[in-house]
Structure formats: C-alpha cells, structure tokens
C-alpha positions, 0 to 999 in steps of 0.5 A: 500500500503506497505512502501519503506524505504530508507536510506543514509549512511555518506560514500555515500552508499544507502539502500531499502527495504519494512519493517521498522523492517529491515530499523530499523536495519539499521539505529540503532546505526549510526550517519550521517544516514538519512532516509525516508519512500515514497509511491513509489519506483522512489520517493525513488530513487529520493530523493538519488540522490537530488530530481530527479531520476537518468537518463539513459544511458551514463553520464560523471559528470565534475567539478573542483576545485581550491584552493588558493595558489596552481598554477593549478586547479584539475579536474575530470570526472566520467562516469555513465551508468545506475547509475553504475560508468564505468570509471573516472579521475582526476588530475592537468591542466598541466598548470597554472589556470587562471581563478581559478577553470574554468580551471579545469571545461573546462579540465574536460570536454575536457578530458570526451570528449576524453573519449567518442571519445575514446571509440567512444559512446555518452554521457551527459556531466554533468556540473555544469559551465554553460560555459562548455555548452555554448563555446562548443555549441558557445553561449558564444563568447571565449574571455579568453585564457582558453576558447579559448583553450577549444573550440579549443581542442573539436572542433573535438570530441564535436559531442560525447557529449551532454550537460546538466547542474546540481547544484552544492552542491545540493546532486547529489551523481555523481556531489559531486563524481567529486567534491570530485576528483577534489579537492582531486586532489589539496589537496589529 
C-alpha cells in the first residue's frame, strides 16, 4: 500500500502527495517544516488540522483576545465551508472589556451570528469559551453585564447557529486563524 506524505509549512500552508522523492523536495532546505508519512489519506488530513479531520459544511471559528493595558478586547470570526475560508472579521468591542478577553469571545460570536442571519444559512459556531455555548443555549444563568448583553443581542438570530466547542492552542489551523485576528486586532 503506497505512502501519503504530508507536510506543514511555518506560514500555515499544507502539502500531499504519494512519493517521498517529491515530499523530499519539499521539505529540503526549510526550517519550521514538519512532516509525516500515514497509511491513509483522512489520517493525513487529520493530523493538519490537530488530530481530527476537518468537518463539513458551514463553520464560523470565534475567539478573542485581550491584552493588558489596552481598554477593549479584539475579536474575530472566520467562516469555513468545506475547509475553504468564505468570509471573516475582526476588530475592537466598541466598548470597554470587562471581563478581559470574554468580551471579545461573546462579540465574536454575536457578530458570526449576524453573519449567518445575514446571509440567512446555518452554521457551527466554533468556540473555544465554553460560555459562548452555554448563555446562548441558557445553561449558564447571565449574571455579568457582558453576558447579559450577549444573550440579549442573539436572542433573535441564535436559531442560525449551532454550537460546538474546540481547544484552544491545540493546532486547529481555523481556531489559531481567529486567534491570530483577534489579537492582531489589539496589537496589529
């Protein structure tokens, strides 16, 4: 059974193919590369994207970021269909963090769901916050003013999302894309 070689690339970029000559090629010469041999081509593309295979369909990554010092949290959202980034968006809350990176967590997520009642299709929010799940679905009882605002915003487009949670840190090219965006918006 013939091998496939996977590489990853420092800028984030990924490369397959069947031959170590052309994976060779690929490799020789360049720091920060990591590469890898499976047996099959799903355990190939698993292993980009941090151990589990990209899901398909419409799925918004959400994340945010604060930084000591600055007064509001960065947040960000990108959209994925099929593993093809469709649309994105990042920024600054339009108003003072309180609760350090959650604000931009909850706005990210707010903002996706604009996205998806915009265009009017549902989707998976990816999370890596726990409680952008939770107050949407009344799990968690909204005692913080951001989580009050939060729930009160989605209350009327929260029917477009779904939601699933994702680790943080963990190689998810998409979650570590929205991570990038929401600080980069803070300090970029």
């Amino acid at each position: 059974m013939p091998k496939i070689y996977a590489v990853k690339f420092q800028d984030g970029t990924q490369w397959l193919g069947d031959n170590w000559p052309d994976c060779e090629k690929q490799i020789r010469g360049k720091t920060g590369v990591k590469h890898k041999s499976f047996a099959k081509i799903d355990d190939a593309k698993a292993w980009f994207y941090g151990g589990t295979s990209f899901k398909e369909g419409l799925r918004i990554y959400v994340d945010g970021s604060f930084v000591p010092g600055c007064e509001y949290a960065g947040w960000s959202w990108v959209a994925v269909e099929n593993d093809t980034e469709i649309a994105s968006a990042s920024g600054k809350t339009p108003y003072a963090a309180a609760s350090r990176n959650i604000d931009g967590e909850l706005y990210a997520a707010w903002q996706a769901m604009e996205y998806l009642a915009n265009i009017q299709r549902s989707g998976v929010i990816c999370h890596d916050y726990q409680g952008v799940a939770s107050w949407a679905s009344g799990e968690w009882k909204a005692n913080s003013v951001v989580a009050k605002v939060y729930v009160s915003k989605i209350s009327d487009i929260k029917k477009w999302a779904a939601f699933e949670k994702v680790a943080g840190h963990s190689g998810d090219k998409w979650n570590d894309k929205a991570d990038a965006l929401a600080k980069g918006a803070l300090v970029g």
